[in-house]
C-alpha positions in Angstrom: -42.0 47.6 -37.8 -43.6 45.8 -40.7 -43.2 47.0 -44.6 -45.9 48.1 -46.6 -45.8 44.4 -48.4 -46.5 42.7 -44.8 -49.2 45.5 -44.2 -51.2 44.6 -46.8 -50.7 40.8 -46.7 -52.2 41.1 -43.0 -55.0 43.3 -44.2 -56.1 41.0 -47.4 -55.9 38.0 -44.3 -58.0 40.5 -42.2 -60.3 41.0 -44.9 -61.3 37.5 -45.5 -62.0 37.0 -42.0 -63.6 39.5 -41.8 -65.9 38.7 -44.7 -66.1 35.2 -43.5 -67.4 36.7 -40.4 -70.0 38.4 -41.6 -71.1 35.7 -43.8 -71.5 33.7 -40.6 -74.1 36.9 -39.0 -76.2 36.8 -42.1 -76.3 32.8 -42.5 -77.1 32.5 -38.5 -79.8 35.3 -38.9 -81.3 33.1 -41.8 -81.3 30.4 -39.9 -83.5 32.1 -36.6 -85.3 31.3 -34.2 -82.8 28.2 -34.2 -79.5 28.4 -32.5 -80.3 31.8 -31.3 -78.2 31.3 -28.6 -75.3 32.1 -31.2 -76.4 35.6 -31.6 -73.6 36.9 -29.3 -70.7 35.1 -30.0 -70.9 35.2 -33.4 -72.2 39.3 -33.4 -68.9 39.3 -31.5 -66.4 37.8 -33.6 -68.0 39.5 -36.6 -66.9 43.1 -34.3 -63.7 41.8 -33.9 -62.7 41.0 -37.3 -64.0 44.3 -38.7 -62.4 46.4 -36.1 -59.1 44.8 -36.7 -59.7 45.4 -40.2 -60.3 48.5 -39.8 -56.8 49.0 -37.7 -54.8 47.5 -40.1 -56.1 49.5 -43.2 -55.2 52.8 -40.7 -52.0 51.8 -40.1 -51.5 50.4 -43.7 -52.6 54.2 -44.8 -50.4 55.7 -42.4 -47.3 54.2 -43.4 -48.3 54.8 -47.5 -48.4 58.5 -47.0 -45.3 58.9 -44.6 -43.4 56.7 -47.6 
């Protein structure tokens, strides 16, 4: 089981990515109709990193209040 400390290293990591991520979205949707073909795999791995984002800041929560 991690500690609180580790927990909220691996969400400030999951929060950049997932920043980064969605940078990615808004500069690909600037750059449209070009590489449109991106739309998916980058929609995707913007999902991902916010989902796991959103995981780790529940479990990070979880383990705060049973402290």
């Amino acid at each position: 089981m991690q500690g609180i400390e580790e927990k909220k290293a691996m969400v400030k990591r999951l929060n950049a990515r997932a920043v980064q991520a969605k940078m990615d979205l808004h500069d690909l949707s600037e750059e449209l109709p070009n590489n449109w073909q991106r739309i998916l795999e980058v929609a995707q791995t913007a999902y991902d990193a916010h989902a796991a984002l959103a995981q780790a800041r529940k479990e990070a929560a979880g383990e705060q209040v049973d402290t």
